[in-house]
C-alpha positions as CSV (number, residue, x, y, z in Angstrom):
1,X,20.2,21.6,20.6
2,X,19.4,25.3,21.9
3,X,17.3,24.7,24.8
4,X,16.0,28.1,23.9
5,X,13.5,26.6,21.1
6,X,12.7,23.6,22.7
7,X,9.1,24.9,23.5
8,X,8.5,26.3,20.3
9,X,9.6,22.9,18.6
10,X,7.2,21.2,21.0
11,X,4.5,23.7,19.7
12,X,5.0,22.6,16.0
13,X,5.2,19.0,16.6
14,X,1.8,19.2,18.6
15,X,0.0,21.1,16.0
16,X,1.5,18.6,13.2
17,X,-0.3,16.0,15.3
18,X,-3.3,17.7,15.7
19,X,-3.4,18.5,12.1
20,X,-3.0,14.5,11.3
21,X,-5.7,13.2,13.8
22,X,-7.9,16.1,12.3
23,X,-7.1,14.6,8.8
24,X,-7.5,11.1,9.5
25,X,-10.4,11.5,11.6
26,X,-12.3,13.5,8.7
27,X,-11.2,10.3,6.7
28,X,-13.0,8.2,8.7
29,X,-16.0,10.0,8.7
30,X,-16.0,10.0,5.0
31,X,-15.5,6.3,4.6
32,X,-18.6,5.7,7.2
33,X,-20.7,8.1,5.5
34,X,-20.1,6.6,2.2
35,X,-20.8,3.2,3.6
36,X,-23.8,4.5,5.1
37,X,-24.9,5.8,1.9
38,X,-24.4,3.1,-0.2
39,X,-26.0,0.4,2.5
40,X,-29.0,2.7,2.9
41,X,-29.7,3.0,-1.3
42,X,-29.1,-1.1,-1.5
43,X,-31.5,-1.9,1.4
44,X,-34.1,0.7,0.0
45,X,-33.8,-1.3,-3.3
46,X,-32.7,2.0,-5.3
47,X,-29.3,0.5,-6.1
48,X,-27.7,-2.9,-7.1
49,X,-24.7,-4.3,-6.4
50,X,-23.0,-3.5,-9.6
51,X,-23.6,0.1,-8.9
52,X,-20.3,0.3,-6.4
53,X,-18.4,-0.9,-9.8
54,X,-20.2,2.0,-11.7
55,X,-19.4,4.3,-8.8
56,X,-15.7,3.3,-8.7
57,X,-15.5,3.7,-12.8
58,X,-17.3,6.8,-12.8
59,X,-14.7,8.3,-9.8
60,X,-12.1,7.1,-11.9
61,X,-13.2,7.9,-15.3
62,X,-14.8,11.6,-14.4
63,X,-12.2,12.7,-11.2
64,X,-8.9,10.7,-11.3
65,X,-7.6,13.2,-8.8
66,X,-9.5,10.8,-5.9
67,X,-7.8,8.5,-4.8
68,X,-8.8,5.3,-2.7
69,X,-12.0,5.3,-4.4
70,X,-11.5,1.5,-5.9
71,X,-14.8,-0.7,-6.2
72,X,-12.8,-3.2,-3.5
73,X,-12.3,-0.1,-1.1
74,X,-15.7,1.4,-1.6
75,X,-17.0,-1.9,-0.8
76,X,-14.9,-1.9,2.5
77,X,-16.5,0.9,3.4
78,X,-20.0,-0.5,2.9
79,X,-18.7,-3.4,5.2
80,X,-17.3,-0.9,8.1
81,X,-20.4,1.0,8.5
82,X,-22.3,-1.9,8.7
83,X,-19.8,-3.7,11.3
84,X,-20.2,-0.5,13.7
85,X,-23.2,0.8,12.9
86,X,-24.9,-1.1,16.0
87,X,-22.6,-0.2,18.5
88,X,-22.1,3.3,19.1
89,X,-19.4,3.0,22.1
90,X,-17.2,2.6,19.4
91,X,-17.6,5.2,16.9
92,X,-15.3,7.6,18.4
93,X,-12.4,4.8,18.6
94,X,-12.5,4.1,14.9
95,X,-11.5,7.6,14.0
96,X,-8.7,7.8,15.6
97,X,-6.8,5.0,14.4
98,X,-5.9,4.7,10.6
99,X,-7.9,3.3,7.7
100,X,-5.3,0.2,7.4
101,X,-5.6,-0.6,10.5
102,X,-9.2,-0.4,11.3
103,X,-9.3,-2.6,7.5
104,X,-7.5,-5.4,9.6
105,X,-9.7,-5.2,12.7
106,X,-13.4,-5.3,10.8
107,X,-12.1,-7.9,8.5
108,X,-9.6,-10.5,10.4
109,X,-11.5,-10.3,14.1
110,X,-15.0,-12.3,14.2
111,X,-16.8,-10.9,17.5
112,X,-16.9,-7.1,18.3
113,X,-15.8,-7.9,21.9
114,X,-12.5,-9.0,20.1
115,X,-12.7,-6.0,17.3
116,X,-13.3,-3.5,20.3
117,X,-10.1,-5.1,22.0
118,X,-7.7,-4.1,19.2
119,X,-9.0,-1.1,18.2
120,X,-8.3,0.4,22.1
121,X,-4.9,-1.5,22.0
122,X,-4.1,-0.2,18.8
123,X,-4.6,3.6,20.4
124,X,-2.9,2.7,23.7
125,X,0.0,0.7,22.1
126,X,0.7,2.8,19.3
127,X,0.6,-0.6,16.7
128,X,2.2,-0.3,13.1
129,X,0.2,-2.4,11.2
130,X,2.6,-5.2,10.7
131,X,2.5,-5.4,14.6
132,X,-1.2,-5.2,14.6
133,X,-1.6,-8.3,12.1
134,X,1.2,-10.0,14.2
135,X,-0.7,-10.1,17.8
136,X,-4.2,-11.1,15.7
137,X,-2.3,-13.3,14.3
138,X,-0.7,-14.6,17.5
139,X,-4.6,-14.9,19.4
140,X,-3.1,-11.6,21.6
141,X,-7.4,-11.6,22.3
142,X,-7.4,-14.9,23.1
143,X,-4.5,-15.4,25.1
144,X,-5.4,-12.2,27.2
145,X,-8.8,-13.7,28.2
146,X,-7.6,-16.9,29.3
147,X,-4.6,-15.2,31.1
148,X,-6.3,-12.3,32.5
149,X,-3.6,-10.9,31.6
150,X,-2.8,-7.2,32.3
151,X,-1.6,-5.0,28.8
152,X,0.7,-2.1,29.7
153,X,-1.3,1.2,30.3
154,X,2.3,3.2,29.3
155,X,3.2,3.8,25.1
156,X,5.7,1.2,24.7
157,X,6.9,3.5,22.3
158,X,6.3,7.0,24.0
159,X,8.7,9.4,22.0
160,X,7.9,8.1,18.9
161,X,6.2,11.4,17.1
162,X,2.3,10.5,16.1
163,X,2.6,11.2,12.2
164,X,6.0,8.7,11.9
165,X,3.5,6.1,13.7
166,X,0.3,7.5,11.1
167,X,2.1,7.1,7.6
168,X,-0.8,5.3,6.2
169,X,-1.2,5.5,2.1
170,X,-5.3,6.6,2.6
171,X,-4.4,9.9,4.2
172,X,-1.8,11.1,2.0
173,X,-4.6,9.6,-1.4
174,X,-7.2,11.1,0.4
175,X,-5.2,14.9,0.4
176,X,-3.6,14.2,-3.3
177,X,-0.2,14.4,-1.6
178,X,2.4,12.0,-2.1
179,X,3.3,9.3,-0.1
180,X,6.8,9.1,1.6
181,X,8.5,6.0,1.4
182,X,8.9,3.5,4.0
183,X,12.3,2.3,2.0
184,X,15.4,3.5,2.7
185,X,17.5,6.5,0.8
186,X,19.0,4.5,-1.0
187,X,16.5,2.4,-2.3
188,X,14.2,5.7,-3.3
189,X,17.3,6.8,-4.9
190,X,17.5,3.7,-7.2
191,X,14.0,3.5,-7.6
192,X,13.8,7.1,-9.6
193,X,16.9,7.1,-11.5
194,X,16.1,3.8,-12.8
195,X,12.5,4.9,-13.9
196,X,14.5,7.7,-16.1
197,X,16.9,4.9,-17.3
198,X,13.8,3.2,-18.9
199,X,12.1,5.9,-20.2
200,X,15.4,6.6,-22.2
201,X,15.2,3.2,-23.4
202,X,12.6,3.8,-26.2
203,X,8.8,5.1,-26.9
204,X,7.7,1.7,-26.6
205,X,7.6,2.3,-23.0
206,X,5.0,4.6,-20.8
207,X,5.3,5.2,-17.5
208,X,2.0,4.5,-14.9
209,X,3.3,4.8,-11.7
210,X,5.8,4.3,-8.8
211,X,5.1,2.6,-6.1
212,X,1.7,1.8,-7.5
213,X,-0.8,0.4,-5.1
214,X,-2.2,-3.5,-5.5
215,X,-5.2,-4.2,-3.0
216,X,-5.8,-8.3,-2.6
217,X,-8.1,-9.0,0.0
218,X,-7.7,-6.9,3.2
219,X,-3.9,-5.2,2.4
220,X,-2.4,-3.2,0.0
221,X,1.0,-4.2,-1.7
222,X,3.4,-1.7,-3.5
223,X,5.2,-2.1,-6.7
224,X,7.9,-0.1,-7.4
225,X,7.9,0.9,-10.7
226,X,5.1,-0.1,-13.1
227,X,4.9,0.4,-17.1
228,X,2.9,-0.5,-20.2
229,X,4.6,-1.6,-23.0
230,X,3.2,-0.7,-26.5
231,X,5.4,-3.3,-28.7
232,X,4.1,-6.0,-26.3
233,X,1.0,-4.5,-24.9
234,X,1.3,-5.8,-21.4
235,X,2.3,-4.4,-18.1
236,X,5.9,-4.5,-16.7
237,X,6.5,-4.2,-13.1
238,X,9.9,-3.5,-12.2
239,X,11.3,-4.7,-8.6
240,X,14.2,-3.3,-7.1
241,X,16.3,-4.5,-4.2
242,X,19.3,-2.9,-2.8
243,X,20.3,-6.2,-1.4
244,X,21.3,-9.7,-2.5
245,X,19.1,-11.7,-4.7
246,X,16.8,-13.9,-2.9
247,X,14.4,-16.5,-4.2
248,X,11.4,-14.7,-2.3
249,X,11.9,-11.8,-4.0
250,X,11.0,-13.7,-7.3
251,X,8.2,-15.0,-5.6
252,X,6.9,-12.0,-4.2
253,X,7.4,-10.5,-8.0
254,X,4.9,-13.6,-9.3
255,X,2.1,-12.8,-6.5
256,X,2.3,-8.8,-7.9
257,X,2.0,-10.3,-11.8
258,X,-1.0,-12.6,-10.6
259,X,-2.4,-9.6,-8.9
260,X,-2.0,-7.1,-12.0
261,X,-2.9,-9.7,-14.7
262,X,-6.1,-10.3,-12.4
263,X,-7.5,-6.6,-11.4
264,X,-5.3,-4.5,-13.6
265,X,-4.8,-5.8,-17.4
266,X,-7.3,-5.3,-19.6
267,X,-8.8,-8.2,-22.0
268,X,-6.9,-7.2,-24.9
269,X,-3.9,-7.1,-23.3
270,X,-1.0,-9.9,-23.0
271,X,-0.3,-11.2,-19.7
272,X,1.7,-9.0,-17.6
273,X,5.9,-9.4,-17.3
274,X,7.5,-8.5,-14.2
275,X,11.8,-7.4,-13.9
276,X,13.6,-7.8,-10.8
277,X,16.7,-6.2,-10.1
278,X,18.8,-6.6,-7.0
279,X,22.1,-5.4,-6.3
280,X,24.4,-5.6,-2.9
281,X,28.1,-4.8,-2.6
282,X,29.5,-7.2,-5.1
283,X,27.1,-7.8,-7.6
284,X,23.8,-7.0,-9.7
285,X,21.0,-9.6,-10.9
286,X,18.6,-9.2,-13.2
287,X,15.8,-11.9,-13.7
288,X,12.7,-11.6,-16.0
289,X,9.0,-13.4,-14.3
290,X,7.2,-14.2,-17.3
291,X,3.3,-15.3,-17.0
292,X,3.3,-19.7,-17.2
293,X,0.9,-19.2,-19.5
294,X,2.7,-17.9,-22.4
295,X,3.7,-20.0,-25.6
296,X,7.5,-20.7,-26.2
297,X,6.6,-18.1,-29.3
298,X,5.5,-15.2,-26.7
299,X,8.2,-15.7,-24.4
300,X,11.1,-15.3,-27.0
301,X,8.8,-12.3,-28.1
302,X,9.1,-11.0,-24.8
303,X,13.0,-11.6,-24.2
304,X,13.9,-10.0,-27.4
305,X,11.6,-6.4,-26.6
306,X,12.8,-6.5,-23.1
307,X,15.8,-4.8,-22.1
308,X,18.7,-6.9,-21.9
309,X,19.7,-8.2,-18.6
310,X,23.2,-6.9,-19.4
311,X,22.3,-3.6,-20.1
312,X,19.9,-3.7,-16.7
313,X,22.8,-4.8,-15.1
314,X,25.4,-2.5,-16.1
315,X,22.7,0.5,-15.7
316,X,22.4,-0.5,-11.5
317,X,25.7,-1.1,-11.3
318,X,26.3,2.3,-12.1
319,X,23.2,4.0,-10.7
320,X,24.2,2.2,-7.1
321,X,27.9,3.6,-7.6
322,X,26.0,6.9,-7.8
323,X,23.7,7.0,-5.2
324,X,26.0,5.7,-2.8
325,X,28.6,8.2,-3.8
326,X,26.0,11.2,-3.0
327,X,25.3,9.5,0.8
């Protein structure tokens, strides 16, 4: 690198951080304010409890540009105003971490001694969230009370840039920007073309959204592609792995179709049907997750509107030749 521009790179990279903590921290004050709001109107008696419902169909119905405004999130927000709300040492630390993690703090930790302790270790360590839910899961609190044990004061991490640590999905809704993806080229590669592929396939299919955001409980899951199907009117989720088939990637398909049939599908519509595809070096497997509920008479309905595993498995053998090809 020309040492020349190593200041000026420094420069951009600083004011890209700024720019995120600015973001994220006008996020947060949203969220608060909203659960401020809302906890104010319910204690005054002026609202219900149904009226978070009616606030999150309204968003959607009236401005579908917002995003994060689901009842289950506005509700979050109702519940993180009124965890902090008491203890104003603490208000400045909430902002500057992310929404997902401050989601698993307020939600998984039961004092605020041990909800203050994450929260400043989350800033200091510079915790994904998968890390984060690791140490609560792992009593890090607990254990560091009864050890006295002393956390490092140093980034363990310390030339990781701030927005590769901040790519949280609430930030990018919450600008109507697009999210970039965790997975790997490959995978987003496969992901897209395959989205065309169905679309080719027939009317019968319309497309709602890639990596379309589930919320159950306190985390967010992703699915890859997700449909509606007119012939069968149900949902179809389609999975993709760019590795070799695994039972737990069935299983994983099953909790998004449990998920979808139980926050998503509408009472008119059939249960939802979910299509996995995997593919490593030396072959491609396609397997259909069909709802337990369904009559012998729906599931041969299903099969025979479906796309045919063959044709799904010739169509990724190909798309994987391709992508791998452009790399």
């Amino acid at each position: 690198m020309d040492n020349r521009f190593t200041d000026i790179i420094q420069l951009i990279k600083q004011s890209r951080t700024n720019a995120i903590r600015s973001v994220n921290s006008e996020l947060i004050n949203l969220y608060w304010n909203i659960g401020e709001y809302i906890t104010q109107k319910i204690e005054q008696a002026e609202w219900g409890d149904s009226v978070v419902s009616e606030l999150a169909k309204y968003i959607q119905q009236n401005y579908p540009e917002l995003k994060g405004f689901s009842d289950k999130n506005i509700w979050r927000m109702k519940q993180f105003y009124e965890t902090y709300k008491d203890f104003p040492k603490l208000s400045p630390v909430v902002r500057e971490i992310s929404w997902t993690h401050n989601m698993l703090i307020f939600s998984r930790c039961k004092t605020i001694e041990e909800k203050e302790f994450y929260l400043k270790i989350v800033k200091q360590e510079n915790y994904s969230k998968r890390e984060l839910d690791r140490q609560i899961s792992a009593s890090l609190f607990e254990r560091t009370l009864i050890g006295n044990s002393k956390l490092s004061t140093v980034l363990r991490e310390s030339n990781l840039e701030f927005s590769k640590t901040f790519k949280d999905s609430y930030v990018f809704e919450f600008l109507n920007l697009s999210e970039p993806h965790s997975e790997s080229d490959l995978q987003r590669g496969l992901v897209r073309q395959m989205k065309n592929f169905i679309l080719e396939l027939g009317k019968d299919f319309l497309f709602i959204g890639e990596e379309y955001k589930l919320q159950v409980g306190n985390s967010d899951f992703f699915i890859d592609l997700l449909f509606y199907h007119r012939g069968l009117q149900c949902l179809v989720a389609f999975e993709l792995k760019a590795d070799k088939f695994k039972p737990d990637h069935l299983g994983q398909l099953n909790f998004y179709l449990e998920a979808l049939d139980r926050d998503v599908k509408k009472p008119n519509e059939n249960p939802s049907i979910g299509v996995l595809l995997c593919k490593d070096k030396d072959s491609e497997v396609v397997e259909y997750a069909l709802s337990r509920s369904l009559s012998p008479t729906m599931v041969s309905e299903y099969k025979t509107q479906l796309p045919d595993k063959k044709l799904l498995q010739q169509k990724l053998h190909e798309l994987f030749d391709i992508e791998t090809d452009d790399k």
